[in-house]
C-alpha positions in Angstrom: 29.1 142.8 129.2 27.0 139.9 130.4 27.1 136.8 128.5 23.7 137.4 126.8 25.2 139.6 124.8 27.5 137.7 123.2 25.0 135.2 122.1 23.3 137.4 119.3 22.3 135.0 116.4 24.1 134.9 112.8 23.5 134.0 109.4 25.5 133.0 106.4 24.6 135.0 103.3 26.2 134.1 99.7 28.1 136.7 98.1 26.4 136.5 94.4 26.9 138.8 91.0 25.2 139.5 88.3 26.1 137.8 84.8 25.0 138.4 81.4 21.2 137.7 80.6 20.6 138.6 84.5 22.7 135.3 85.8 23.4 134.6 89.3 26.7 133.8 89.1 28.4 132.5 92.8 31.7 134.5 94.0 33.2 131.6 96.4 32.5 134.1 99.2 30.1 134.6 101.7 29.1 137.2 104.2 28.8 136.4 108.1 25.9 138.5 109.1 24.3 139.0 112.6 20.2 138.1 112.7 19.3 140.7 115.1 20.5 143.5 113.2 21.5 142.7 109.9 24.9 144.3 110.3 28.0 142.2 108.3 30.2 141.4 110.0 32.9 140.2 107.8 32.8 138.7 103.9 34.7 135.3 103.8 35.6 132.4 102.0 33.2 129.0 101.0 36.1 127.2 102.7 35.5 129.5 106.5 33.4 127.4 109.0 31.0 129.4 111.0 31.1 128.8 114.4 28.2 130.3 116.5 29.2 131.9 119.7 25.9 129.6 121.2 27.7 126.4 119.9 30.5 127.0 121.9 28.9 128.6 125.2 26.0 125.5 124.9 29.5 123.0 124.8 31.5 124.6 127.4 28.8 125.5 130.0 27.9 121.9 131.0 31.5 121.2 131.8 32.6 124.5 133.3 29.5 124.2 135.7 30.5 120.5 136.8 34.1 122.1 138.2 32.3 125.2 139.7 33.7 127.6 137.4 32.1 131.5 137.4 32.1 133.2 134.2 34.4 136.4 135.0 34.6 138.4 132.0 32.4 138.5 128.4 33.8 140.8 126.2 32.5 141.6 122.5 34.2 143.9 119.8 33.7 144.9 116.5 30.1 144.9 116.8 30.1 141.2 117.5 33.1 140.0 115.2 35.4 139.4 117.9 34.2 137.8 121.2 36.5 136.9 124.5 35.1 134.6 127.6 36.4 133.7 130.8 35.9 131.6 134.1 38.1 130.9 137.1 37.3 127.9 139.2 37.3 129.1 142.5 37.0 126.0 144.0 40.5 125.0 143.0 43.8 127.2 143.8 47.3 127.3 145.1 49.1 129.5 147.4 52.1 131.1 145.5 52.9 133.6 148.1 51.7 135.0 151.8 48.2 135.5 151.2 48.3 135.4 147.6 46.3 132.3 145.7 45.9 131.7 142.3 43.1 129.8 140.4 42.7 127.9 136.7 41.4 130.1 134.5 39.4 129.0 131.3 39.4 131.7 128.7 37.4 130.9 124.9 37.6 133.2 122.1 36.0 132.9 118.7 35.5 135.4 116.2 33.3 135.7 112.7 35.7 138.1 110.9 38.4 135.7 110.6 41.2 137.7 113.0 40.7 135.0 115.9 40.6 131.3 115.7 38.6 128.9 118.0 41.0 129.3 121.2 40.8 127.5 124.1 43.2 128.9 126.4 43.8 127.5 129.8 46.3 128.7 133.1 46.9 130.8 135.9 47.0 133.4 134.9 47.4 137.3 137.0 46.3 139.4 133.4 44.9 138.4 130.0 45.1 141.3 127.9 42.4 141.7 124.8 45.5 141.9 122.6 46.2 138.0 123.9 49.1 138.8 126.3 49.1 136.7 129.0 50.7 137.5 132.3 51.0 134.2 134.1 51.4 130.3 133.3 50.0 128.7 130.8 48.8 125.2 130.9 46.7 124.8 128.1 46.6 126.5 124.3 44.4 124.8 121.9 44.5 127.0 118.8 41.8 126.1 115.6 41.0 127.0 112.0 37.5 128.3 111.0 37.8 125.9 108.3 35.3 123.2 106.6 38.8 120.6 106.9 39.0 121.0 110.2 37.5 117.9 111.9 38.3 119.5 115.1 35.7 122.2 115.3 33.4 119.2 115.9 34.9 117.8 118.5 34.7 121.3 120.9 33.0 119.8 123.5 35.7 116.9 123.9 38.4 119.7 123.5 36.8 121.5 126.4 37.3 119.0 128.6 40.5 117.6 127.8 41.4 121.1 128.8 39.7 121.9 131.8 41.0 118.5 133.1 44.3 119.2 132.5 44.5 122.2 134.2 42.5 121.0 137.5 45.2 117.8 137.6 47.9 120.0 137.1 46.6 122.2 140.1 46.4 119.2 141.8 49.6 117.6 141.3 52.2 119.6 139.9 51.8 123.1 141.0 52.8 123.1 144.6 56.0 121.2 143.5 56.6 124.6 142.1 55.7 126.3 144.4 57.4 124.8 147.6 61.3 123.8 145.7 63.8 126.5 145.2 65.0 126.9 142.1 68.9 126.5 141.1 70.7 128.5 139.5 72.0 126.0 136.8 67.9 125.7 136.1 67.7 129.4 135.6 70.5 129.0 133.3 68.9 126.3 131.3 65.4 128.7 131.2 67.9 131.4 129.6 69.4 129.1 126.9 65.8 127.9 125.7 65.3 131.1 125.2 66.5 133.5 121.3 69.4 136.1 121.7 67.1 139.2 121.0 65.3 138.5 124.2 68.7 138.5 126.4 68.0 142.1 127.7 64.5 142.1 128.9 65.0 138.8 130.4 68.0 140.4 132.3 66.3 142.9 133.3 63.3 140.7 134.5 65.9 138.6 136.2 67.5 141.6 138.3 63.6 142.9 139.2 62.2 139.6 140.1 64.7 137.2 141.0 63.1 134.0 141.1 63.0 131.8 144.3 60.8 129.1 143.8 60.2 127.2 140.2 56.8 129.0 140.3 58.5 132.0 139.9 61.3 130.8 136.5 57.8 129.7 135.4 56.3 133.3 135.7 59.4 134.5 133.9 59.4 132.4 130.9 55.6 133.5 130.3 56.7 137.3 130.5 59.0 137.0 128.3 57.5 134.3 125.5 54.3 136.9 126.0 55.5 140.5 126.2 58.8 140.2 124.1 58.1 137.7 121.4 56.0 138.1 118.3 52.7 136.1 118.7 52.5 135.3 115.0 55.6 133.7 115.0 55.1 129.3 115.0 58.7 129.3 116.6 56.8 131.5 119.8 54.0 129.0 120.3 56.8 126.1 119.5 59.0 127.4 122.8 55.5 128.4 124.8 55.3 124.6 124.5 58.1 123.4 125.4 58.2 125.6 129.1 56.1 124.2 131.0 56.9 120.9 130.8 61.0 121.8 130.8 60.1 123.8 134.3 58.3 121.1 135.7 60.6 118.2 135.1 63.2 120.3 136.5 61.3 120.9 139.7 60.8 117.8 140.1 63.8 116.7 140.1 65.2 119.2 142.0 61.8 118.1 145.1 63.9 114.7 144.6 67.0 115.4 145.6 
């Protein structure tokens, strides 16, 4: 699907009933309806924010272009409810194995049925499933609300950035730490412990398949597990998604120090 596609127009339409004496009474709902073809495409609350799919290509493409990023994938489903971008910036990339490179990859998601916030998702990432698994590291998650209190869905353009910025510098300066220092084996250990007791098996088993060399690679496992073998609507999931990257880092750093 090419990016034109994605950028059909939509309208907001109130969701009204009839009263006595032929009143127009208001529901508190609304229906989120594309122009083009007057399809709905979901019935929602006076409290959901629309958030055209334009406003957020017209706010990321400015910056995205500036780092040389190529759009990748567009995907759409659900007749337009549900819509998935993403870039890679070529121009940027580390080596993580012989003749094997990775690069930052930007993926946006928005939808108008309410199953997908805003997401700004930022990494490197080898597989980004349409279910939102993630095979890979991630950098960057910046998760919002369709909602009239959120201040934030102002601010995308700002939240773009902060993003992509992150992930260049962290390209720039942190990966090849983790790439180039061997990991030890108390390190692994500590991975294991940050880790919840029902995932103790697959992590095993992960650990016997691929065992990890470098602090790239305890980095690759964390990810596989937070994103294959932990529920994604958990907060305690995102909570330890958090907390791995910068745990892995710091402890290849201080390992490169030694």
């Amino acid at each position: 699907m090419t990016l034109s596609h994605t950028m059909f127009p939509v309208k907001e339409v109130p969701a009204i009933t009839a009263g006595s004496e032929s009143e127009i009474l208001e529901t508190g709902y609304k229906f989120i309806m594309r122009e083009d073809t007057d399809d709905i495409l979901s019935c929602v609350t006076e409290e959901y924010k629309l958030v055209p799919n334009q406003v957020i290509i017209e706010s990321a493409a400015p910056i995205l272009k500036d780092v040389g990023a190529v759009l990748t994938e567009a995907q759409s489903f659900g007749n337009g409810s549900r819509t998935s971008w993403t870039w890679k910036i070529p121009g940027v990339k580390v080596k993580v194995g012989p003749k094997d490179y990775v690069n930052p990859t930007i993926t946006l998601k928005n939808s108008y049925d309410g199953t997908v916030q805003l997401h700004i998702l930022a990494g490197a990432f080898r597989i980004i499933c349409s279910n939102g698994l993630v095979i890979g590291v991630t950098i960057s998650r910046k998760v919002n609300k369709h909602s009239i209190y959120n201040v934030n869905l102002d601010k995308i353009e700002d939240t773009i950035r902060d993003t992509v910025d992150t992930v260049t510098n962290v390209f720039d300066r942190d990966f090849p730490v983790l790439t180039e220092t061997k990991v030890i084996p108390k390190h692994v250990a500590g991975l294991i412990k940050m880790f919840p007791d029902f995932t103790m098996e697959p992590m095993t088993q992960y650990l016997m398949a691929h065992k990890p060399k470098t602090y790239w690679d305890l980095l690759n496992t964390a990810t596989y597990i937070a994103t294959h073998h932990m529920r994604r609507n958990y907060e305690t999931t995102h909570k330890l998604e958090s907390s791995i990257y910068p745990s892995v880092s710091k402890w290849a750093k201080s390992q490169a120090q030694a």
